[in-house]
C-alpha positions in Angstrom: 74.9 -30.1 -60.2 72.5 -28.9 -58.1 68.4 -29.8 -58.6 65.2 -31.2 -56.8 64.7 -35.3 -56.9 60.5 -34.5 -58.3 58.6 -31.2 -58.7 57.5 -32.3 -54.5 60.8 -31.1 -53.1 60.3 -27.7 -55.6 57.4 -26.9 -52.7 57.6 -24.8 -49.9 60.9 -22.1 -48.9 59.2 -19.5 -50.9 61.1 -16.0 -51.3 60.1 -13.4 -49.0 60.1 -10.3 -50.7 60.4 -6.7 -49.2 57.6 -4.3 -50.7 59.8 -1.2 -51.4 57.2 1.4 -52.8 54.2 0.0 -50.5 56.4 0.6 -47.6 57.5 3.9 -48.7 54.3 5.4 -47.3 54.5 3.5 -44.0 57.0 3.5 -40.9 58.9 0.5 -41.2 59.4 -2.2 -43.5 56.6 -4.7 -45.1 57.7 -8.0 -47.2 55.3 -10.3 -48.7 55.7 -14.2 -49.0 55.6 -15.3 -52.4 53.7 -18.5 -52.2 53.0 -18.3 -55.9 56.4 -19.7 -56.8 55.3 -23.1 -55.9 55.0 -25.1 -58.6 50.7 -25.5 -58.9 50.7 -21.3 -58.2 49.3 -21.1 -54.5 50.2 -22.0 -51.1 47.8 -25.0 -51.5 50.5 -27.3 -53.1 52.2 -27.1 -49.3 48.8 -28.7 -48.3 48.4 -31.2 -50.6 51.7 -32.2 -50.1 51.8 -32.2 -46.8 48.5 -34.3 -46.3 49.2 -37.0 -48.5 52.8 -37.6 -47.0 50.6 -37.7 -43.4 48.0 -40.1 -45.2 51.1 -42.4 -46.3 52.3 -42.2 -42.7 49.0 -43.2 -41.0 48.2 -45.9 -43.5 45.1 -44.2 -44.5 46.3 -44.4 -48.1 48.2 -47.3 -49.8 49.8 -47.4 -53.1 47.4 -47.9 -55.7 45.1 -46.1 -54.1 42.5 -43.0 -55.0 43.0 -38.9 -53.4 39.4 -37.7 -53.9 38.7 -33.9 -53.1 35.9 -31.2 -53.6 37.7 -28.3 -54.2 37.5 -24.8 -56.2 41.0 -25.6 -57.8 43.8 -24.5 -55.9 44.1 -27.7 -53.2 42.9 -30.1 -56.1 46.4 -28.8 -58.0 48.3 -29.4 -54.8 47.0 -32.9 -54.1 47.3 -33.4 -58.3 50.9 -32.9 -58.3 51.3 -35.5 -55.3 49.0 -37.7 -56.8 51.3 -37.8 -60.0 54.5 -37.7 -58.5 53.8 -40.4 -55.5 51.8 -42.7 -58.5 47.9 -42.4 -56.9 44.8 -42.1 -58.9 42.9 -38.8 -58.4 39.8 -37.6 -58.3 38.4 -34.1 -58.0 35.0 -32.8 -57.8 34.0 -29.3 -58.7 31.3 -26.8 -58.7 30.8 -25.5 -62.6 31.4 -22.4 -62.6 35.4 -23.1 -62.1 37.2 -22.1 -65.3 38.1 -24.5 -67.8 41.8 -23.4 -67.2 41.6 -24.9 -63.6 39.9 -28.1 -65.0 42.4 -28.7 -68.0 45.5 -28.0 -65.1 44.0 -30.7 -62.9 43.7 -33.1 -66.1 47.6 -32.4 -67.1 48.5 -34.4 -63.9 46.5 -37.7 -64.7 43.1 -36.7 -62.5 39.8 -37.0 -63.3 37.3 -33.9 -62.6 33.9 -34.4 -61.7 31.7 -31.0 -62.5 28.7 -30.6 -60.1 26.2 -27.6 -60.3 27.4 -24.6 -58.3 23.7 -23.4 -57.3 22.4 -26.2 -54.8 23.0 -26.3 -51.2 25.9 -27.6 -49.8 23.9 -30.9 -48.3 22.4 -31.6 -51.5 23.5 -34.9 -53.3 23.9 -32.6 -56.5 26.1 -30.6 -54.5 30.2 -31.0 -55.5 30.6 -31.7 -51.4 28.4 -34.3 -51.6 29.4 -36.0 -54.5 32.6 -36.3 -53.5 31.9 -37.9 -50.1 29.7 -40.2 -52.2 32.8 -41.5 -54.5 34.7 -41.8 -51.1 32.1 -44.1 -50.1 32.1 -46.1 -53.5 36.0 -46.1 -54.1 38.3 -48.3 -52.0 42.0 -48.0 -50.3 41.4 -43.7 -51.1 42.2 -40.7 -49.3 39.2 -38.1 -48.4 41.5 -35.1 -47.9 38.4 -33.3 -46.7 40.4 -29.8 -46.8 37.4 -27.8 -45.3 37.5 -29.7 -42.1 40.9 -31.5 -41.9 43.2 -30.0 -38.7 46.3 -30.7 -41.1 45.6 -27.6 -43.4 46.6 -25.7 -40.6 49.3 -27.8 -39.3 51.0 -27.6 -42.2 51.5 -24.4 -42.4 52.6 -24.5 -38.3 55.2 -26.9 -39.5 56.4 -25.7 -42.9 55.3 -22.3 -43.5 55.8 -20.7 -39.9 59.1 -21.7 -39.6 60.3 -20.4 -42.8 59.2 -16.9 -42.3 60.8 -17.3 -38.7 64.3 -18.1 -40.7 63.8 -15.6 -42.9 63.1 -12.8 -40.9 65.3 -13.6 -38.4 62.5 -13.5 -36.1 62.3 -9.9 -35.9 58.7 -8.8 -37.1 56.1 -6.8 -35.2 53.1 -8.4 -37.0 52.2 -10.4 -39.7 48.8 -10.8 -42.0 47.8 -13.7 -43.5 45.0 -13.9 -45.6 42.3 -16.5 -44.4 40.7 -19.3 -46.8 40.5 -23.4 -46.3 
C-alpha cells in the first residue's frame, strides 16, 4: 500500500505540465509547475512547511507553542496545516477585506484569525502587520514567521522547489519565469 504518513509529506514534487496549445504558437516547448496540487492550493504550503521544520530545528519554537503570521491567506494555509499536523496553536492576522472563504479555511485547521482594517498604514497599530508583531510580543514560546522579511521563503524554494524542476526537466531548459510575491 502505498500513502503519505500526514497531509506534510503530500507537499512539494508538484507535476510539471507541458502547455501543448500555448506552445503551439511559440518555438519550443513551455511546461508550467503545478504548485496548486499542494494540499492548501499554492506554493505557500512549501513555505510554511519548510519554516516551521527550520523553527523546530533552531529551537525557536517548542511544542506547545504559538505560529503567529500576518498574511493575505495563502502562507497562513501553509503554516495552518503544519500548525495542525505538528500540534501548535496558530494565530493569523488579516486585513478585512480577505474573503470569508480564506478565513473559514484557516479556521478548519484549529487557528484563530484576527481581522484588522485593510485601509491604515502599514506602521499603524491598527494595521494587520502591527497587530501581529504585537501578539508576538504578548504570546510566549511562538514562532513569528515574519514571511515578508524572513530569508527562508526563498530558501525554501532553493532547496525544495529548484531541485525538483532540475529533476524534472532533466536540466535542459533555456529559461524559466517565476512569478514574484512574498
Amino acid at each position: 500500500m502505498e500513502f503519505h504518513n500526514n497531509i506534510l509529506e503530500a507537499i512539494g514534487n508538484t507535476p510539471l505540465v507541458r502547455l501543448n496549445r500555448v506552445a503551439s504558437r511559440v518555438n519550443g516547448e513551455l511546461f508550467a509547475k503545478c504548485e496548486f496540487t499542494n494540499p492548501g492550493g499554492s506554493i505557500k504550503d512549501r513555505i510554511g512547511y519548510y519554516m516551521v521544520e527550520q523553527a523546530e530545528k533552531n529551537g525557536e519554537i517548542r511544542p506547545g507553542g504559538t505560529i503567529i503570521e500576518a498574511t493575505s491567506g495563502n502562507t497562513g494555509m501553509g503554516l495552518a496545516i503544519a500548525a495542525a499536523v505538528k500540534g501548535y496553536k496558530s494565530i493569523f492576522v488579516m486585513p478585512d477585506k480577505m474573503s470569508e472563504e480564506k478565513r473559514q479555511n484557516l479556521r478548519a485547521f484549529g487557528a484563530k484569525v484576527v481581522i484588522c482594517p485593510t485601509n491604515v498604514p502599514p506602521e499603524s497599530p491598527e494595521s494587520y502587520y502591527s497587530t501581529a508583531k504585537r501578539l508576538v510580543d504578548e504570546t510566549p514560546n511562538c514562532y513569528y514567521a515574519n514571511q515578508y522579511h524572513n530569508l527562508l521563503n526563498r530558501e525554501t524554494h532553493y532547496y525544495t522547489t529548484g531541485p525538483e524542476i532540475w529533476k524534472q526537466t532533466e536540466g535542459k531548459f533555456d529559461a524559466i519565469v517565476i512569478g514574484v510575491g512574498t
